[in-house]
SERO-4910 file (N, C-alpha, C, O; in steps of 0.05 Angstrom, whole numbers):
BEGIN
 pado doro    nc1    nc2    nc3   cac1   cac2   cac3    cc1    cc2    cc3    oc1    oc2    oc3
  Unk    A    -98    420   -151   -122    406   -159   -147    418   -147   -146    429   -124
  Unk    A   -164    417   -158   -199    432   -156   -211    420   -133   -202    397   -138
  Unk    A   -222    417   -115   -238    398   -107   -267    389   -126   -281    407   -135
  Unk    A   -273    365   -128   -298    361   -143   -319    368   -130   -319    375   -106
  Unk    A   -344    368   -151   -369    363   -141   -384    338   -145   -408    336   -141
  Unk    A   -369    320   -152   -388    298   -150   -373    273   -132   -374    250   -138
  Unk    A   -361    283   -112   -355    265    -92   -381    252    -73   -396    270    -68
  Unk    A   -388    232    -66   -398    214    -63   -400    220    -32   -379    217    -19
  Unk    A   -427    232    -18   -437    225     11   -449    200     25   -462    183     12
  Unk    A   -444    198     50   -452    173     56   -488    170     42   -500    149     36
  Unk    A   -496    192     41   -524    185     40   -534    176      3   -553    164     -7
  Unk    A   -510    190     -8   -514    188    -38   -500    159    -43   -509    144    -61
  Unk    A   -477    152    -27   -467    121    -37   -489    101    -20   -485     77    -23
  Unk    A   -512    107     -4   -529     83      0   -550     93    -17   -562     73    -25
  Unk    A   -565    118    -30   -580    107    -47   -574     94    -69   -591     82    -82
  Unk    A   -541     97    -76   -528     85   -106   -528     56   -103   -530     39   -121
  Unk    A   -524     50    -71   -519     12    -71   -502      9    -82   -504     -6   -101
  Unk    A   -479     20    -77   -447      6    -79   -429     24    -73   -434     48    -74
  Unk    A   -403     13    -67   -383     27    -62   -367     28    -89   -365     11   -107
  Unk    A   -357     56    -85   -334     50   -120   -309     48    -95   -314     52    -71
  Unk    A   -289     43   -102   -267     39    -96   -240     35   -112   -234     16   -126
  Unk    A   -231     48   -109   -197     49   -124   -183     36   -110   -173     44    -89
  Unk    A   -179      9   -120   -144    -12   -116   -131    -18   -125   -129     -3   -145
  Unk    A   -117    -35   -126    -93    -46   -136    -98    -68   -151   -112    -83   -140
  Unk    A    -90    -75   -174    -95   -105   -179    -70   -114   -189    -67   -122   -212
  Unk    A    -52   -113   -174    -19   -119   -188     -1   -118   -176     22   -123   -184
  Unk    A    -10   -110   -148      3   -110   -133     10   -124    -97      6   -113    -76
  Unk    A     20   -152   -102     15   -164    -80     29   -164    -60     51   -152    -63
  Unk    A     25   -172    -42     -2   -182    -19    -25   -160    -32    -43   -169    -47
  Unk    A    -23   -141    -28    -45   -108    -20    -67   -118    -40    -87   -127    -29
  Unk    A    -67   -119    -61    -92   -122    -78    -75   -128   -112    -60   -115   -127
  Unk    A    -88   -159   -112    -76   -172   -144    -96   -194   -152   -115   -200   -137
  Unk    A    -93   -203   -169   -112   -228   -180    -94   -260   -176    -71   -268   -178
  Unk    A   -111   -268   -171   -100   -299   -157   -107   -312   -187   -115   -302   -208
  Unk    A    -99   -341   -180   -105   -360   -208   -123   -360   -224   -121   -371   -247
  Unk    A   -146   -347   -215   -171   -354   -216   -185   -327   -233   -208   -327   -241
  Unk    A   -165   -304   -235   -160   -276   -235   -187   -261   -223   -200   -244   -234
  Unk    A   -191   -272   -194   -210   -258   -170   -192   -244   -161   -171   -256   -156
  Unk    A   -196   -207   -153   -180   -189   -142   -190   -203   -119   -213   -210   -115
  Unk    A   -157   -208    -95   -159   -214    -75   -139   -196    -64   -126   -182    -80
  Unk    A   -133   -193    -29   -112   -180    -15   -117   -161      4   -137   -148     -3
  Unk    A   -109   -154     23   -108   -142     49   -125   -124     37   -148   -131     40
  Unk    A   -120   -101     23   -141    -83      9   -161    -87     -6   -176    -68    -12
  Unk    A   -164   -109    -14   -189   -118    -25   -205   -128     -5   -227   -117     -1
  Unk    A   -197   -146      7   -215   -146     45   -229   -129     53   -252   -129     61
  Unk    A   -207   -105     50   -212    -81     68   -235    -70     56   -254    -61     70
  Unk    A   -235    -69     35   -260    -61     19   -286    -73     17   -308    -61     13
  Unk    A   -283    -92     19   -312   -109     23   -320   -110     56   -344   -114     63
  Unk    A   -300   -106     72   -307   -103    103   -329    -80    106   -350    -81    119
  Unk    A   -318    -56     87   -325    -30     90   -348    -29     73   -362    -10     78
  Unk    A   -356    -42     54   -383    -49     38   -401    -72     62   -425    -72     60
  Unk    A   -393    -83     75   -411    -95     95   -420    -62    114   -442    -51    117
  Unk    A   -401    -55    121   -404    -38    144   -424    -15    142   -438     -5    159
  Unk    A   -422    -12    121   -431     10     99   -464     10     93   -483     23    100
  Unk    A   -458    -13     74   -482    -23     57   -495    -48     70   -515    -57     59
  Unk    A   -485    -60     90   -498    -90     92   -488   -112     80   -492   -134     91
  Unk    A   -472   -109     56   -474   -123     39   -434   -128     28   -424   -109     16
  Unk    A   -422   -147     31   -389   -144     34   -391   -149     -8   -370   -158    -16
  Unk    A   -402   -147    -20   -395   -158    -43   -415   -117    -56   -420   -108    -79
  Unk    A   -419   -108    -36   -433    -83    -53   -407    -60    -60   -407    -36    -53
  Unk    A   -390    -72    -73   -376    -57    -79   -363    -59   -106   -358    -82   -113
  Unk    A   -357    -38   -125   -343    -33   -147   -313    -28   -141   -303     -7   -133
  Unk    A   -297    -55   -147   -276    -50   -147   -262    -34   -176   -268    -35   -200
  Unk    A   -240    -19   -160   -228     -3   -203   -202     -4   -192   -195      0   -169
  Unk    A   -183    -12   -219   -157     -5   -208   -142     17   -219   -146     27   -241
  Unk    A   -122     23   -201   -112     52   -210    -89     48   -204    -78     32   -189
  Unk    A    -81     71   -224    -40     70   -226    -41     92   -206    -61    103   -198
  Unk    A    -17     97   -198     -8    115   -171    -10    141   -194    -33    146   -189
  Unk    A     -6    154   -208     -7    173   -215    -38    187   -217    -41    211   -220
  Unk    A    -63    162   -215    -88    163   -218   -106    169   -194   -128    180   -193
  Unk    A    -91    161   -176   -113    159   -146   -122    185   -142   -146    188   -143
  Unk    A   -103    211   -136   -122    230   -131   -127    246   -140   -132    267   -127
  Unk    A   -130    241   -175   -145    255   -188   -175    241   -198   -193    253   -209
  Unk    A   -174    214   -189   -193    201   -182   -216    202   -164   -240    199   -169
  Unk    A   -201    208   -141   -218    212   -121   -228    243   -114   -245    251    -97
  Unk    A   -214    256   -131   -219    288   -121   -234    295   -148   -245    317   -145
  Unk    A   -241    284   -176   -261    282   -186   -288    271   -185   -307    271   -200
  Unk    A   -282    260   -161   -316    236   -156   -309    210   -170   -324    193   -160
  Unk    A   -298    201   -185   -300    180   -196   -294    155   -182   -295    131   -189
  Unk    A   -287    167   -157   -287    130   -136   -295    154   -111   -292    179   -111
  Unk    A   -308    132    -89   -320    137    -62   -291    144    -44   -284    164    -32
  Unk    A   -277    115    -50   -257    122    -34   -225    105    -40   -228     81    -43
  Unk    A   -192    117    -42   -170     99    -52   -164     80    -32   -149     91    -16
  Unk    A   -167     58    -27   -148     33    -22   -127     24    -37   -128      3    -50
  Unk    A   -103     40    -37    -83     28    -63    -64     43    -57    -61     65    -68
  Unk    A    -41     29    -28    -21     26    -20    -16     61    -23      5     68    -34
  Unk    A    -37     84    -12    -31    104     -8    -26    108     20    -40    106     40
  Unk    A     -3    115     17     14    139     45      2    160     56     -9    177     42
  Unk    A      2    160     84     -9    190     83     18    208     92     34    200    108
  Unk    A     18    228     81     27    252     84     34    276     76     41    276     52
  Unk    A     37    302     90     35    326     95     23    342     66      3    356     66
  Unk    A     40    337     44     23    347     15     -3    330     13    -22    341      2
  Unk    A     -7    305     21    -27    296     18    -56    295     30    -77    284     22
  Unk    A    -49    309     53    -62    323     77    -74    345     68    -96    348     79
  Unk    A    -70    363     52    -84    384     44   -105    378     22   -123    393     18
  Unk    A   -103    357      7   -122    354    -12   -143    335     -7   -164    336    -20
  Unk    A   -138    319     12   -158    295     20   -152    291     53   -136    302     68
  Unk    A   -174    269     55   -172    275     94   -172    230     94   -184    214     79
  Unk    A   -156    225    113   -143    201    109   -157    184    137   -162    194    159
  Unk    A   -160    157    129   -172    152    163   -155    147    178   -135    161    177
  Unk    A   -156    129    194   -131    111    211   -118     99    200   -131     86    184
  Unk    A    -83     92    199    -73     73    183    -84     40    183    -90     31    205
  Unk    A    -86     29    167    -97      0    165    -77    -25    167    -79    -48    174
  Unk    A    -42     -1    152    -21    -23    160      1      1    156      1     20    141
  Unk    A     16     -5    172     48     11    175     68     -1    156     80    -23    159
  Unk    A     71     16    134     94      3    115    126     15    129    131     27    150
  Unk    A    142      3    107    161     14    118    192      4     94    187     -9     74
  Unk    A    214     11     99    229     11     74    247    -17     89    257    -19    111
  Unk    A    244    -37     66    258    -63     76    284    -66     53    292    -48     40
  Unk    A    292    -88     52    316   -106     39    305   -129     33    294   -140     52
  Unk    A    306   -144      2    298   -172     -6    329   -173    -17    343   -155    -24
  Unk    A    336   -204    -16    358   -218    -28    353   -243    -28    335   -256    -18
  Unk    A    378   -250    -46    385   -283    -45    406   -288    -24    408   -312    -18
  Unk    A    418   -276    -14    432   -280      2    422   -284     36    414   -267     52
  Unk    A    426   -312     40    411   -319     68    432   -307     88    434   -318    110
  Unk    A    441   -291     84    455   -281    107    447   -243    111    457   -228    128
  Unk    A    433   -239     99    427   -214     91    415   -196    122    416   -172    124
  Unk    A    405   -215    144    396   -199    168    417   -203    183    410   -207    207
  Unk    A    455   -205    179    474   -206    190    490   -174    170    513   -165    172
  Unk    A    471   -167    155    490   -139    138    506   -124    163    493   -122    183
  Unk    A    533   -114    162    544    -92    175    543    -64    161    558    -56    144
  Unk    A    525    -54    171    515    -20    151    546    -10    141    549      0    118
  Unk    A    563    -15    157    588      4    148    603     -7    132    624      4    126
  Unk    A    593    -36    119    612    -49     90    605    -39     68    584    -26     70
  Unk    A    618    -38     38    610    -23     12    596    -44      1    610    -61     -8
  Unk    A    565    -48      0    548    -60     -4    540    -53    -26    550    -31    -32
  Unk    A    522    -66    -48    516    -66    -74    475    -59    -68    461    -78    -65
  Unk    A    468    -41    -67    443    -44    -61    426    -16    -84    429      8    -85
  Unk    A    403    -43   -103    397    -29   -113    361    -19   -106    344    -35    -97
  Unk    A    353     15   -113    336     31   -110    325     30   -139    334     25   -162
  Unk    A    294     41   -127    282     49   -153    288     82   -147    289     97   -128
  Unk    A    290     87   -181    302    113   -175    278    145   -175    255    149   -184
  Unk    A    293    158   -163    274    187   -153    254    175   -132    233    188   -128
  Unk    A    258    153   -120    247    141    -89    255    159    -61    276    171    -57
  Unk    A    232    158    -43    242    164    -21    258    149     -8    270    154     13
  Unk    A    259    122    -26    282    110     -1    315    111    -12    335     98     -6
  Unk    A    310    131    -28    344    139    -33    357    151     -9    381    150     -3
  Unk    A    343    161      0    361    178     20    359    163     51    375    169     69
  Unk    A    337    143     56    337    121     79    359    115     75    377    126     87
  Unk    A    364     94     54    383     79     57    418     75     50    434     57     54
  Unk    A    420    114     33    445    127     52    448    135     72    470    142     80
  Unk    A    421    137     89    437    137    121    435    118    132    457    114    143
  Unk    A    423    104    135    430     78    144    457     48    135    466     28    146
  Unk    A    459     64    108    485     49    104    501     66     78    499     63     53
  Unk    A    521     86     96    538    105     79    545     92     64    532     97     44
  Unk    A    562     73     61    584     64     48    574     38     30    587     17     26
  Unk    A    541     47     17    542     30      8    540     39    -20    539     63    -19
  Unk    A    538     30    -47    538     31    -72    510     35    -85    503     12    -92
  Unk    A    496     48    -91    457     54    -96    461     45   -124    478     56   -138
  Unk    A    447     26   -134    450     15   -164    420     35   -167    408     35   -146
  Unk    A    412     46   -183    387     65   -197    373     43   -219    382     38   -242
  Unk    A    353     33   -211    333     27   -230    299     28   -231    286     30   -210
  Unk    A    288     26   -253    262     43   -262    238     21   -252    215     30   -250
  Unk    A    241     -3   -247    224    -16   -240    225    -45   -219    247    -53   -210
  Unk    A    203    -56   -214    218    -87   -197    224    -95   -210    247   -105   -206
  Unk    A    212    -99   -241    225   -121   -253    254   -114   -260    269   -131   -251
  Unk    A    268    -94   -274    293    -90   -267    309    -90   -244    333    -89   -243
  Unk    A    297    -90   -232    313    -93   -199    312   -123   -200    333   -134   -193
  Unk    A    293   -140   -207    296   -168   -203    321   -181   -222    334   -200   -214
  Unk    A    326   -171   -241    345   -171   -263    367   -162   -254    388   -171   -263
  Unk    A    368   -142   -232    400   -134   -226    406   -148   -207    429   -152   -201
  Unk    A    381   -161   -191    389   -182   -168    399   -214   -187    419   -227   -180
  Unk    A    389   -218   -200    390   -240   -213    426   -240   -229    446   -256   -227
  Unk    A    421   -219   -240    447   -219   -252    468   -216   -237    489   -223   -248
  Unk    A    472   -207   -211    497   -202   -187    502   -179   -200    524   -179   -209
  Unk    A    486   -154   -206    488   -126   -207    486   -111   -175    497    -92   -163
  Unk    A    467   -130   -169    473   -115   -133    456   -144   -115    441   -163   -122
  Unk    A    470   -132    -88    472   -154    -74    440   -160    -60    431   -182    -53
  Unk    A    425   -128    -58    401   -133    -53    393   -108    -56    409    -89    -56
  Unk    A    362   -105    -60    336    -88    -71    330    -79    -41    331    -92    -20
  Unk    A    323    -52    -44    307    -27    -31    284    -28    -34    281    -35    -57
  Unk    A    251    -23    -17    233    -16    -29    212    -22     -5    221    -22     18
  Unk    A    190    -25    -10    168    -27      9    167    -47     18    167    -66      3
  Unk    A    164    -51     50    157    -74     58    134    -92     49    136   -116     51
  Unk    A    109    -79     39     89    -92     40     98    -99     -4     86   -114    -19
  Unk    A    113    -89     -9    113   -104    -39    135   -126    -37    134   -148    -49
  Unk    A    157   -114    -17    175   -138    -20    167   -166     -4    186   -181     -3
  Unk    A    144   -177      7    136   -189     26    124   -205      4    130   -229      3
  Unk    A     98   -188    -22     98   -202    -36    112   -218    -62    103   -234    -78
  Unk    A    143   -205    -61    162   -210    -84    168   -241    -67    168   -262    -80
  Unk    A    173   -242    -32    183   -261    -27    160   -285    -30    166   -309    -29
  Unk    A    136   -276    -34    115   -305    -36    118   -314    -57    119   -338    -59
  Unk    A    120   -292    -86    121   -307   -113    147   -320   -123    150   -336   -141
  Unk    A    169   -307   -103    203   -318   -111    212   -331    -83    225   -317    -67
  Unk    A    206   -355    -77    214   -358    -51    239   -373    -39    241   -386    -19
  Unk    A    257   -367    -57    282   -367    -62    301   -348    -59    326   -350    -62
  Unk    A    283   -318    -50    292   -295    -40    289   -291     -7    287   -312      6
  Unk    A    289   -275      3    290   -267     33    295   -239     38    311   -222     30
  Unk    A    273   -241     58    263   -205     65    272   -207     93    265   -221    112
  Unk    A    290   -186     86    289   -161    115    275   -134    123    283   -112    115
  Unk    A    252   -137    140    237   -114    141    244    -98    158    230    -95    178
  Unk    A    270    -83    155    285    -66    165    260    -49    188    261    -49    213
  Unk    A    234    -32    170    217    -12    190    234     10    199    231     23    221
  Unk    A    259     16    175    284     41    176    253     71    168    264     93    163
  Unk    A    235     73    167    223     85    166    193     86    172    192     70    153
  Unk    A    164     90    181    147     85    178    129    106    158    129    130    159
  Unk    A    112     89    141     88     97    126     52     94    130     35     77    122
  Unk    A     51    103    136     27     85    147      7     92    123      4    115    114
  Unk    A     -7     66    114    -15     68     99    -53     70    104    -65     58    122
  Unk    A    -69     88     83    -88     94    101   -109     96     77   -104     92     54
  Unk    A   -140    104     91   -159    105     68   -154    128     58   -148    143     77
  Unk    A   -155    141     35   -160    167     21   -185    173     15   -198    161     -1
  Unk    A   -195    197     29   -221    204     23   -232    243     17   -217    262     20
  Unk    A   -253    244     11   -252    268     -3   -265    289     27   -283    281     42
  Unk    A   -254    309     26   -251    333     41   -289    340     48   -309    330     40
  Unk    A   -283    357     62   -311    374     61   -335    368     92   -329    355    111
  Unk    A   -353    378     89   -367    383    108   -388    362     99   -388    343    115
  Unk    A   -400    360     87   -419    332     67   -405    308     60   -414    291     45
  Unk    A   -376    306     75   -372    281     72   -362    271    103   -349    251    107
  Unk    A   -368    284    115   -355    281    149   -375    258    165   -363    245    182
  Unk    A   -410    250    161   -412    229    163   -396    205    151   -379    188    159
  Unk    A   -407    212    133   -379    174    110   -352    167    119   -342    145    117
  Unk    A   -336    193    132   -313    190    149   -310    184    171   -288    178    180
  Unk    A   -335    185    186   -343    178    215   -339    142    213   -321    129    224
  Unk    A   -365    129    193   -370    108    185   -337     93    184   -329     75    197
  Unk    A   -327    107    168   -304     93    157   -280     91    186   -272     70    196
  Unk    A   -274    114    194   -256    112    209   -265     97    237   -246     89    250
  Unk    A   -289     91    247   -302     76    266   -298     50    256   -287     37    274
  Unk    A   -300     37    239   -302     10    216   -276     -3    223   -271    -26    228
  Unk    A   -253     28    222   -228     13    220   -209      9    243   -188     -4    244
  Unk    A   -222     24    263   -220     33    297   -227     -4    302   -211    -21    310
  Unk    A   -251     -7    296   -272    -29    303   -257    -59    298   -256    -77    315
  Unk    A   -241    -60    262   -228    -78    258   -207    -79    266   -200   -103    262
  Unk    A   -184    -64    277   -163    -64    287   -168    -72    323   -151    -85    335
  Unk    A   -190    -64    334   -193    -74    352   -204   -107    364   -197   -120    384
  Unk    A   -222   -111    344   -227   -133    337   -205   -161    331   -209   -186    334
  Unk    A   -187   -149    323   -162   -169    312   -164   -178    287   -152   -198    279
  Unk    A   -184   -160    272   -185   -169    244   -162   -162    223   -153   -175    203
  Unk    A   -155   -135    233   -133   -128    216   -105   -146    222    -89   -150    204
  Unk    A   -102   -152    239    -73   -167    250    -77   -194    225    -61   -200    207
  Unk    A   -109   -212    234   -112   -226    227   -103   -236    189    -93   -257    179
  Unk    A   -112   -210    179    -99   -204    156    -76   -202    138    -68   -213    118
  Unk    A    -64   -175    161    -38   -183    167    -21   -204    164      0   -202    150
  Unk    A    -28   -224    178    -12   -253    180    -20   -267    157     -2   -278    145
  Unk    A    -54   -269    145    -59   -284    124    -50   -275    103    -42   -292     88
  Unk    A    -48   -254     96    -26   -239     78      3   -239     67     12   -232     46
  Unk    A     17   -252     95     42   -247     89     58   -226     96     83   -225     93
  Unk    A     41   -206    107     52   -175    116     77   -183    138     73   -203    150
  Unk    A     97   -172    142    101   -165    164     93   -147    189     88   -124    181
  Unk    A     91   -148    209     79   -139    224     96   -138    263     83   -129    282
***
């Protein structure tokens, strides 16, 4: 990918008066629409913290949402300031964009119906289904050889193979399965943390944008020290 030219300097996003921002809207806790369909969630916070910090102003921001296949061709064309939307950092992703401090440590958990599920013995032939071409295919054959990987393309099929007794319990992100357990709470999460992700801002490269990265990564130094991010955290639902 090219790097752009119309990525967004701190001095060009305060004469514009707003932040663009790439999130989530579908994906909860991190960033979804509540009843009321107001994008709310740990990353939508985070975004209006950083439009106060920024601009003065916690509402000066353009939220947009983006599919994972969108973020960094998004952001490496200029078309958002900066991604909030449950991006990872690492090593391929290190070369194309420069990432701040993590905001929250994901990590690969277990949801079920089965209330006994934080008594699993790794070494029984367990029914556990993955979304497939995931990195957590290969977590969670080592962590439990002997168990059976059911392959499916989405949650909602995964919720269908749980539902149906196709497998005994679902693979996947702590911070999505956290919100599968708020909307189904008839399920139960184990946040194993069999891996860490840390999840972080995505921002655009270069020498003209190294103030705006200062701003940002001080912001999030500032709120993590503060106890705002924990605070979140907990109001969220995250594990932590």
């Amino acid at each position: 990918m090219a790097m752009a030219s119309r990525e967004a300097s701190l001095e060009t996003i305060r004469q514009r008066g707003k932040l663009r921002v790439g999130i989530k809207d579908n994906l909860r806790p991190l960033g979804f629409r509540d009843g009321q369909g107001q994008l709310v969630g740990l990353e939508i916070a985070l975004a209006h913290r950083l439009a106060l910090a920024l601009l003065g102003d916690e509402k000066a921001v353009e939220l947009i949402p983006v599919q994972n296949q969108d973020r960094l061709p998004l952001l490496l064309n200029g078309d958002v300031d900066f991604i909030i939307a449950q991006m990872g950092q690492n090593p391929a992703r290190d070369r194309l964009v420069d990432f701040s401090p993590p905001y929250y440590l994901d990590g690969v958990g277990l949801i079920s119906k089965n209330q006994q599920l934080t008594n699993l013995e790794r070494q029984q032939p367990h029914t556990i289904a993955v979304l497939n071409n995931s990195g957590t295919i290969p977590v969670i054959k080592q962590a439990f050889p002997q168990a059976t990987l059911v392959g499916v393309d989405s949650y909602d099929q995964a919720y269908r193979a749980l539902e149906q007794g196709q497998a005994m319990a679902f693979a996947g992100d702590n911070s999505v399965l956290s919100g599968w357990v708020q909307s189904q709470p008839d399920y139960y999460h184990w946040p194993l943390q069999l891996t860490v992700n840390p999840l972080a801002i995505a921002m655009a490269k270069g020498l003209q944008h190294q103030a705006l990265q200062r701003e940002v990564n001080q912001t999030l130094l500032e709120l993590r020290a503060s106890g705002w991010l924990r605070q979140q955290w907990k109001m969220w639902g995250l594990p932590f």
